[in-house]
BAVOBA-655453 format. One record per residue (C-alpha): x negated, y negated, z negated. Coordinates in steps of 0.25 Angstrom, whole numbers, padded with zeros to 4 digits, always signed. Each point is the difference from the previous one (the first is absolute). Layout:
BAVOBA-655453
XYZ ...
END
This chain:
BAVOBA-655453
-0342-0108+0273 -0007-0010-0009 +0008-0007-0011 -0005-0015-0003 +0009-0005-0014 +0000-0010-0009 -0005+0006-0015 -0001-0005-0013 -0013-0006+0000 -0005+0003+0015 +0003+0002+0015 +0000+0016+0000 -0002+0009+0013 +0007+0014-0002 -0001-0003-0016 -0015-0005+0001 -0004-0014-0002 -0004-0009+0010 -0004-0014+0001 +0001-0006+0013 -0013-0009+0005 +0006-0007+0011 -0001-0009+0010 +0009-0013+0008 -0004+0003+0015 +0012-0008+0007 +0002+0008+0015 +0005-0011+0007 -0012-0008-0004 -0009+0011+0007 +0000+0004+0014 +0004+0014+0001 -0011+0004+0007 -0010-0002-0014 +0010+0005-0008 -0008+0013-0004 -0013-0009-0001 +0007-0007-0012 +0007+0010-0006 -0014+0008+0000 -0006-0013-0007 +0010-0001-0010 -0003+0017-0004 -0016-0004+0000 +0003-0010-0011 +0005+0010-0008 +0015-0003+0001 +0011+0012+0001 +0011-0008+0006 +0006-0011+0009 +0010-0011-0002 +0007-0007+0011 +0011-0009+0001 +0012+0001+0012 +0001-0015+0006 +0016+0002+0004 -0001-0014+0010 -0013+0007+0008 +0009+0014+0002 +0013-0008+0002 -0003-0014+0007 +0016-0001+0006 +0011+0008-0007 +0002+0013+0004 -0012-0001+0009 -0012+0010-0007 -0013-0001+0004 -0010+0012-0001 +0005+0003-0016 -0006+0014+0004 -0015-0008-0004 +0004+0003-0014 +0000+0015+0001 -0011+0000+0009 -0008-0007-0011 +0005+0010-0010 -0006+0011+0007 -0013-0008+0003 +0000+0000-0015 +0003+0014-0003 -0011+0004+0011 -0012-0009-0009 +0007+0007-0012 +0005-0010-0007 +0014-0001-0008 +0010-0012+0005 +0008-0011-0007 +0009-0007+0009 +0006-0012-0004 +0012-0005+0011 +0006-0012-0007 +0007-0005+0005 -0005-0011-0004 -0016+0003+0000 -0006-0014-0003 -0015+0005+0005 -0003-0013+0004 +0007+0002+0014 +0010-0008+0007 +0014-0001-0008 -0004+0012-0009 +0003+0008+0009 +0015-0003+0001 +0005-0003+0013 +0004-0014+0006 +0012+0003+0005 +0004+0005-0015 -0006-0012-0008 +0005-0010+0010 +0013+0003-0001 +0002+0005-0016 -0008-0010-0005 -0002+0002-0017 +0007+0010+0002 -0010+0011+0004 -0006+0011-0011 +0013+0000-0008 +0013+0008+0002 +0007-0010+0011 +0008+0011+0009 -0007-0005+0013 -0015+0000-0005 +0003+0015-0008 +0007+0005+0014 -0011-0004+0009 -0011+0005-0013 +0008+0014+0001 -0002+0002+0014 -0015-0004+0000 -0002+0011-0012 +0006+0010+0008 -0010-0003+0013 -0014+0000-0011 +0007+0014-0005 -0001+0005+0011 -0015-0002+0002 -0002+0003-0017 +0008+0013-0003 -0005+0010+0007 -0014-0006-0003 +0004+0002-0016 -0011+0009-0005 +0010+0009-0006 +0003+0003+0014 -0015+0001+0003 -0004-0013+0003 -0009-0011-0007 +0012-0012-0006 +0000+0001-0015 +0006-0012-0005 +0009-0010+0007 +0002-0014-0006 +0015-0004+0000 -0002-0018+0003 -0012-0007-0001 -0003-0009-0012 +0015-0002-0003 -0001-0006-0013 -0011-0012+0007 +0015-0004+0008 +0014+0006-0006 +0006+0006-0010 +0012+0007+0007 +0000+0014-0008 +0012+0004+0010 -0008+0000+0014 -0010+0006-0007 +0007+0013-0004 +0006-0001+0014 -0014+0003+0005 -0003+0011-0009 +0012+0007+0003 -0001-0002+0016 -0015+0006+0000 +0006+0011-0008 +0011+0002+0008 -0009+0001+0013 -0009+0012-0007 -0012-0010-0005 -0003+0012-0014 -0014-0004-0002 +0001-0011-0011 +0004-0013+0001 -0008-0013-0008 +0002-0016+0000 -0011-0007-0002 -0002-0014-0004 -0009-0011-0009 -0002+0003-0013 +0008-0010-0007 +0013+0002-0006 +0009-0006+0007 -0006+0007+0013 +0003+0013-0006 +0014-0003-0005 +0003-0006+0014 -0005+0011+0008 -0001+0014-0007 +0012+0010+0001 +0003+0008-0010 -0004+0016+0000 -0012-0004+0012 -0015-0001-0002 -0004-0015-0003 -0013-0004+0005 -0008-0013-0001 -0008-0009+0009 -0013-0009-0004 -0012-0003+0002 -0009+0000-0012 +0004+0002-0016 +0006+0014+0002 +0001+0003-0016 +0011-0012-0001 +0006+0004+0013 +0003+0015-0005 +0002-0006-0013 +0012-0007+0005 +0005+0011+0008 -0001+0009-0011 +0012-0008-0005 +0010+0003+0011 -0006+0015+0001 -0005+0006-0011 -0002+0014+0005 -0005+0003+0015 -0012-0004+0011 -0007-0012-0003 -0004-0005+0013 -0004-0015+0007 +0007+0002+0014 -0006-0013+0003 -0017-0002-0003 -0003-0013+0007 -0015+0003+0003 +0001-0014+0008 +0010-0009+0006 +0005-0005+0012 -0005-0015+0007 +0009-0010+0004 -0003-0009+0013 -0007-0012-0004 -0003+0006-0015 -0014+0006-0004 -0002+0015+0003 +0004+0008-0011 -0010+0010-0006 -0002+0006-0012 -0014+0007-0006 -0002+0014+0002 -0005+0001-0015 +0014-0006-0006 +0008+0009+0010 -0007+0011-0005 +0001-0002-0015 +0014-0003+0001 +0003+0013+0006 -0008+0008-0009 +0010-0007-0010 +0010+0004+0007 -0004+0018+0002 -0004-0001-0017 +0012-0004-0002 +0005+0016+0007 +0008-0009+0011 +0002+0003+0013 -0004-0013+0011 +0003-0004+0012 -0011-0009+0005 +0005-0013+0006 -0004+0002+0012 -0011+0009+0003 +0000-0004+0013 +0008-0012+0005 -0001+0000+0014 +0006-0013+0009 +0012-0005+0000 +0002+0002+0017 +0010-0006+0010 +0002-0012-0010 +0009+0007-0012 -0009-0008-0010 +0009-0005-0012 -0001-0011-0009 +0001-0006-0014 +0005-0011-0005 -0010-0009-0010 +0003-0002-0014 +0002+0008-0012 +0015+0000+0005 -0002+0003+0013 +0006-0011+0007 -0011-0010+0002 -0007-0002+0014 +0001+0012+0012 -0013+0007-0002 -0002+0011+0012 -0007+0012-0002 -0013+0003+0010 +0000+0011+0011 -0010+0007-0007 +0005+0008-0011 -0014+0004-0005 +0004-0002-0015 -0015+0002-0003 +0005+0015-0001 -0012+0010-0001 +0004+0004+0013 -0002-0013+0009 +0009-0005+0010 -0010+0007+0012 +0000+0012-0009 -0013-0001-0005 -0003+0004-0013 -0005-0011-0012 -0006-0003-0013 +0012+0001-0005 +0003+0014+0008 -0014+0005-0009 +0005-0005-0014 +0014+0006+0002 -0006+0013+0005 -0008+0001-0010 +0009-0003-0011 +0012+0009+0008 -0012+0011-0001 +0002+0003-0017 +0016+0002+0001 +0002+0010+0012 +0004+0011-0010 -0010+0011+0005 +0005-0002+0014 -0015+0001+0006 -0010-0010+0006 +0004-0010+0008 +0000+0001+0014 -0008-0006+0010 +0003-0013+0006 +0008+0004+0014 -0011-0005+0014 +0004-0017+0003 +0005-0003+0011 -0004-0005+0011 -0004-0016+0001 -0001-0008+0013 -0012+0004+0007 -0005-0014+0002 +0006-0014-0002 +0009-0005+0013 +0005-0014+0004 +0013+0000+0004 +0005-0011+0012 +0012-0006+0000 +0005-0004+0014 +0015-0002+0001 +0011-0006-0007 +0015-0005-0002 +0004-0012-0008 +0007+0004-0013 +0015-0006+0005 -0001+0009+0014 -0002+0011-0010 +0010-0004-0009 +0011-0003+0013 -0005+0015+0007 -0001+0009-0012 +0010-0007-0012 +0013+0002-0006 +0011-0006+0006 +0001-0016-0003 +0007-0006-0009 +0009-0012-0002 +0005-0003-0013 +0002-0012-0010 -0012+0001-0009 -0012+0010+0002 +0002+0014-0001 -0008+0009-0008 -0009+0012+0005 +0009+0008-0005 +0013-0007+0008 -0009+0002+0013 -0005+0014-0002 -0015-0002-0002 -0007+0008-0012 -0013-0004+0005 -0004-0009+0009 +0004-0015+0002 +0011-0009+0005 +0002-0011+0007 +0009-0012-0006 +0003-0011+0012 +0010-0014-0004 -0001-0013+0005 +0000-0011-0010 +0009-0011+0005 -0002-0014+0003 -0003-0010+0003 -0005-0003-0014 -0013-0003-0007 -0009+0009-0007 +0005+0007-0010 -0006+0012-0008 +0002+0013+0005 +0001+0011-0010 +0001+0014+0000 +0008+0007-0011 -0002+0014-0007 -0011+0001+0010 -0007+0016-0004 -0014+0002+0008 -0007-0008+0011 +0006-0008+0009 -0005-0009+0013 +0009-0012+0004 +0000-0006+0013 +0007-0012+0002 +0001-0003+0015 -0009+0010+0006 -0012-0006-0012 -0005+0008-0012 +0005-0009-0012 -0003+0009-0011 -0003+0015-0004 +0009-0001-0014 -0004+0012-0014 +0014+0002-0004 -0005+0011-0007 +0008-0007-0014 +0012-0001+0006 +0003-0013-0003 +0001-0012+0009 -0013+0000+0010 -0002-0014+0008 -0002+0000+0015 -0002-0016+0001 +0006-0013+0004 +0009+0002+0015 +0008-0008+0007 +0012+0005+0008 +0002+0006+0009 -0008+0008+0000 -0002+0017+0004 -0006+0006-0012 -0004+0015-0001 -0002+0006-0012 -0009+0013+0001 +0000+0010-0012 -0009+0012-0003 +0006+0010-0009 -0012+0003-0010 +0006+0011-0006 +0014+0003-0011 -0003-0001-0013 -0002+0014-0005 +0001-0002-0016 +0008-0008-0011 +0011-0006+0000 +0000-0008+0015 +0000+0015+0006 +0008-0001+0012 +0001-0015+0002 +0002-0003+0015 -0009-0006+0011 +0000-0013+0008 +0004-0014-0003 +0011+0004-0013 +0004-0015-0003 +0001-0006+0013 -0007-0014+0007 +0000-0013-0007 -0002-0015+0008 -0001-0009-0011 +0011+0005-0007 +0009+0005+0011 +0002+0015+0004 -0005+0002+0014 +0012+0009+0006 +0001+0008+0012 -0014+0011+0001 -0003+0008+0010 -0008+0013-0004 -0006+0010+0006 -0009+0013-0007 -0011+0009+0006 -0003+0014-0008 -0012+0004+0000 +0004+0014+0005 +0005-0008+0012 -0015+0001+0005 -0001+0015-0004 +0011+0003+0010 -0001+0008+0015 -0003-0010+0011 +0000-0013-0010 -0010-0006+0006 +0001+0002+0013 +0011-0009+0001 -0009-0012-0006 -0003-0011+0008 -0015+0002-0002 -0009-0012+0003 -0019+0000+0000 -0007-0006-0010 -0004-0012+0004 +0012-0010-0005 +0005+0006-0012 -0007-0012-0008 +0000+0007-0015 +0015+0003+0003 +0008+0010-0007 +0005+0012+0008 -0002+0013+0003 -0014+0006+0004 -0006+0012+0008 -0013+0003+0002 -0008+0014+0001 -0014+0008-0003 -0007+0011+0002 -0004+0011-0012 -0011+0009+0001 +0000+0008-0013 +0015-0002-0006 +0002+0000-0014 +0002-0009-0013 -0001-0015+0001 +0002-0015-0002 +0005-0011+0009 -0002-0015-0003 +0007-0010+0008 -0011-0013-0002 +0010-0012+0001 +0014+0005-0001 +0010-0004-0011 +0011+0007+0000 +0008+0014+0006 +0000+0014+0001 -0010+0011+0010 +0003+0010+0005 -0013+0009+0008 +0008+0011+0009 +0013-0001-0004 -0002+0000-0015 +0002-0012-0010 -0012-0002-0009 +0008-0011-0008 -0002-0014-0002 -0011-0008+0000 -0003-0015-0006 -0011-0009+0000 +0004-0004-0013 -0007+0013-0006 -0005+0006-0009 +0003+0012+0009 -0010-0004+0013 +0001+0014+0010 +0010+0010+0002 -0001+0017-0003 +0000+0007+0014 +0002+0013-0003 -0010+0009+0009 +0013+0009+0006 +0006-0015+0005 -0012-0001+0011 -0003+0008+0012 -0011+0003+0008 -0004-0009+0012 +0012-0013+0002 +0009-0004-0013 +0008-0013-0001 +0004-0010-0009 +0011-0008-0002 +0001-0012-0009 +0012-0008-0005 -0005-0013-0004 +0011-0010-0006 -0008-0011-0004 -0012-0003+0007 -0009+0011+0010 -0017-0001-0003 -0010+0006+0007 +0001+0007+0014 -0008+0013-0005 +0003+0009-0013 -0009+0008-0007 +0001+0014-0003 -0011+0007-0008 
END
C-alpha cells in the first residue's frame, strides 16, 4: 500500500514529491445526492484533493445520541471514486462558520471557558468523539488504500488558547486510535498564532487570504524544514445577515493563489464549494477586532463566492483558478471535463399556503417541558440548541409605568404585553435592550429566536436566552415561566398531526406555523422566495432549507433538486415574527 509522509522540503508519496491541490467541499453543507456532482467540479478545476471539516453538534445533537456519523465515510469514498486524495479535519472545535464551532451545547453549556483546554470533563467527552470520527477515518487512511492524507489535530488553536497540554492530548489519542498518515495544525500567520497552536514534531500550516511570501515567511520561523502549505486560501468570504454580500474579484483570487503554488506550496482552497448551511446550523461572529462587539449572524447560504457557487455552478472565479491550477499539476495530464449539471426545476411554481397553527399552540403541543424558575433560564438550561423559547412573568402592580428592560438579551426577541405586540428588541450586543414604558400588572411574553452560537473568538460557547435577567425601572422581575421548541421537534414522526391546524383566513400576519403544497413537473435545482415574510425556518418535504429573513442580503433559499418530487411536495414555514404573502415562489 501507498505511503503519504512528511519530507524535508515536501509531501512525498512512496518517496516522490507531491503537492497537494485541494479543495474545502463541507458534506454536510451538500446533499448527498450531488455529492459526486461537486467532487467532479472540484477534479475539472484542476484540484487533486478534498478538505472537509467533521461538525461534532450535527453528528452528536444529545450526548450519547449519534446521528448518521457514517456520512463521513460515505463522503470518503465519494471522494476516492472522483479520484481525489482527502484531508479531514474533525475538530473539535471546527469554527467553519457553523453554529457553536461545531462543539455541542450540552458540552459548552455546561463547561463553560472551560472547553478546548485539558479540563477532565471536556478531554473525556473529546476522547470518546475521536474514537467515533476514527472509526469513519482509519481504515479510509490511504496507507490502507483509501484517499485521507492528512488530518488536522484542532482547528486554528492559536486564534483562541494556548493550552500545550490538551493539545499533545489530542495528538496522542489520534495516534493511539491508528490515524498514521500525518498530522498538521494549521493557524494565522502571526507569531503568537503559531506559538499558541503548533505542537512540536507535527506539520505547521498557515491560513490567509492574500500576501503568501510573508505568511510563509513567518512560518518558516517555527518550521524551517518541511511542506510549505496554506491550508486555508480564502477565495471569498462569508455574508452576515443585514451586512453586504461578501465577494471578491476573480482576478485577485487568482493572482493570489498563483502566489501561493510559486512559492512550491501545497493549498487548500477556502472553500471551493461552500454549499448551504441547511436545517439552521448557521453560526455567528461577534463584531469588532476583539470579537466581542454586537451579534452578527451568518446567512444560510454559504456561497463564499467560491468558484463553485452555492447551486454548483461553475464561475468566473472557477475559470481564473482553473486556469491558473492548469500550470502546477505536475504532469498529471489535462484537465477533465466538467461533470453533466444537474437538473434545474422545469418551470417556475407558486406555492399556496392554506393552513396554519399560531406560534404558542406550537410551542404548548411540540415544546420541551415548561419551566418555572426565579429569573429566565438559558437555551441551554431548557434543552433548545436551535430554535426559540418562550419567557412568560407578570409585572406586578398596581403601579405606573415603568421601563421594562431586558438584560443580556442575545438575538431577536418579540414582546407582548397583554396579548399586544410592544416591541421586537436586537439584543444582538448583549447588553441591556428596552421593551418600553409598562404598567403592572401586566402578562408579558418574551419571544427569543436563537440566531445562531458564536462559532469563533473568544465568546465561543456563550449561552442563549435572556443571560441577565428582567428589569422594571430598576427592579428584577422574578418568577418566569419558560418554555423551548427545537426545531427538530417539527422533523419528528406524526409532529404535526397532533396540531391544531386552523385555514387561512384569520391569521392576520400572525407568527405560527405554515403548510401549504405544490405540484412539480420536472424536479430538479431551485430557489424559493417567500414575498413578505420576516423571519423562520422552511422546510419543503421534510427537509430544512434554513432560515430566511427580510432583513437580507440573502433574499431566496438553495432547493436542492434531490429535496423535490414529481407531482404533490409540501412546504412547511415557521414564521416567529410576522407571516407575508399567501403564495411562495419557487423558480
Amino acid at each position: 500500500m501507498p505511503e503519504f509522509r512528511v519530507g524535508d522540503d515536501d509531501f512525498e508519496l512512496d518517496g516522490r514529491p507531491v503537492r497537494l491541490l485541494s479543495g474545502a467541499l463541507h458534506y454536510f453543507r451538500v446533499h448527498e445526492g450531488l455529492w459526486g456532482h461537486r467532487l467532479g467540479m472540484l477534479r475539472a478545476m484542476g484540484l487533486n484533493c478534498v478538505e472537509t471539516y467533521v461538525p461534532w453538534n450535527w453528528h452528536e445533537p444529545r450526548p450519547g445520541r449519534l446521528r448518521d456519523v457514517g456520512a463521513l465515510g460515505r463522503f470518503l469514498d465519494a471522494a476516492q471514486a472522483a479520484g481525489l486524495y482527502a484531508i479531514v479535519r474533525p475538530g473539535p472545535y471546527i469554527c467553519a462558520e457553523w453554529e457553536n464551532g461545531g462543539l455541542p451545547w450540552w458540552l459548552t453549556g455546561a463547561l463553560g471557558r472551560r472547553v478546548r483546554t485539558r479540563d477532565e470533563r471536556f478531554v473525556r467527552a473529546v476522547d470518546g468523539w475521536l474514537g467515533v470520527v476514527a472509526q469513519e477515518v482509519v481504515e479510509r487512511q490511504v496507507g490502507r488504500g483509501g484517499p485521507v492524507v492528512l488530518l488536522q489535530v484542532e482547528n486554528e488553536y492559536g486564534s483562541y488558547g494556548s493550552d500545550g497540554v490538551y493539545l499533545r492530548h489530542l495528538v496522542e489519542r489520534w495516534k493511539a486510535l491508528g490515524v498514521s498518515v500525518p498530522l498538521v495544525t494549521s493557524d494565522g500567520p502571526e507569531e503568537h498564532m503559531l506559538s499558541g497552536g503548533s505542537v512540536p514534531g507535527l506539520t505547521a500550516t498557515v491560513n490567509f487570504g492574500s500576501g503568501a511570501r510573508e505568511a510563509f515567511g513567518v512560518l518558516r520561523g517555527f518550521r524551517p524544514r518541511g511542506p510549505l502549505m496554506c491550508m486555508e486560501f480564502w477565495c471569498g468570504w462569508f455574508t452576515h445577515w443585514g451586512g453586504e454580500e461578501a465577494g471578491r474579484a476573480a482576478a485577485d483570487a487568482a493572482g493570489a493563489l498563483r502566489e501561493i503554488l510559486e512559492c512550491g506550496a501545497s493549498v487548500n482552497v477556502y472553500m471551493a464549494h461552500g454549499g448551504t448551511n441547511f436545517g439552521g446550523w448557521a453560526g455567528a461572529n461577534r463584531a469588532g477586532e476583539d470579537h466581542r462587539g454586537a451579534l452578527r449572524p451568518v446567512v444560510t447560504s454559504y456561497d463564499y463566492d467560491a468558484p463553485v457557487d452555492e447551486y454548483g455552478r461553475p464561475t468566473e472565479k472557477f475559470w481564473a483558478l482553473r486556469e491558473v491550477l492548469a500550470g502546477f499539476r505536475d504532469g498529471e495530464g489535462p484537465l477533465p471535463a466538467l461533470p453533466p449539471a444537474p437538473a434545474v426545476l422545469g418551470a417556475p411554481v407558486g406555492v399556496r399556503v392554506g393552513a396554519w397553527v399560531p406560534l404558542t399552540d406550537v410551542v404548548d403541543v411540540l415544546g420541551e417541558a415548561e419551566a418555572e424558575a426565579a429569573v429566565p433560564p438559558s437555551f441551554e438550561e431548557l434543552g433548545v440548541e436551535r430554535g426559540l423559547v418562550r419567557y412568560r412573568f407578570v409585572v406586578q402592580g398596581p403601579r405606573g409605568p415603568r421601563p421594562l428592560t431586558v438584560v443580556g438579551l442575545r438575538d431577536v426577541a418579540v414582546v407582548w404585553v397583554d396579548g399586544g405586540r410592544a416591541a421586537v428588541l436586537d439584543g444582538g450586543d448583549g447588553e441591556c435592550a428596552l421593551v418600553g414604558e409598562v404598567a403592572g400588572p401586566a402578562v408579558v411574553e418574551v419571544w427569543v429566536e436563537s440566531l445562531g452560537r458564536v462559532n469563533y473568538g473568544p465568546r465561543l460557547g456563550e449561552s442563549k436566552g435572556i443571560t441577565g435577567g428582567l428589569l422594571h425601572e430598576r427592579q428584577y422581575v422574578h418568577g418566569v415561566r419558560a418554555r423551548g421548541l427545537r426545531l427538530e421537534a417539527l422533523e419528528e414522526p406524526g409532529a404535526l398531526a397532533g396540531l391544531p391546524w386552523r385555514g387561512w383566513e384569520g391569521r392576520e400576519g400572525a407568527p405560527g406555523l405554515y403548510r401549504g403544497s405544490f405540484r412539480v413537473a420536472g424536479a430538479g435545482d431551485a430557489s424559493l422566495e417567500l414575498p413578505g415574510w420576516v423571519r423562520g425556518h422552511v422546510w419543503v418535504n421534510g427537509f430544512c432549507l434554513g432560515r430566511y429573513r427580510a432583513l437580507g442580503p440573502q433574499r431566496a433559499l438553495y432547493v436542492p433538486g434531490p429535496v423535490l418530487r414529481e407531482g404533490e411536495n409540501e412546504l412547511l414555514v415557521l414564521e416567529c415574527e410576522a407571516a407575508g404573502e399567501a403564495e411562495a415562489r419557487l423558480c
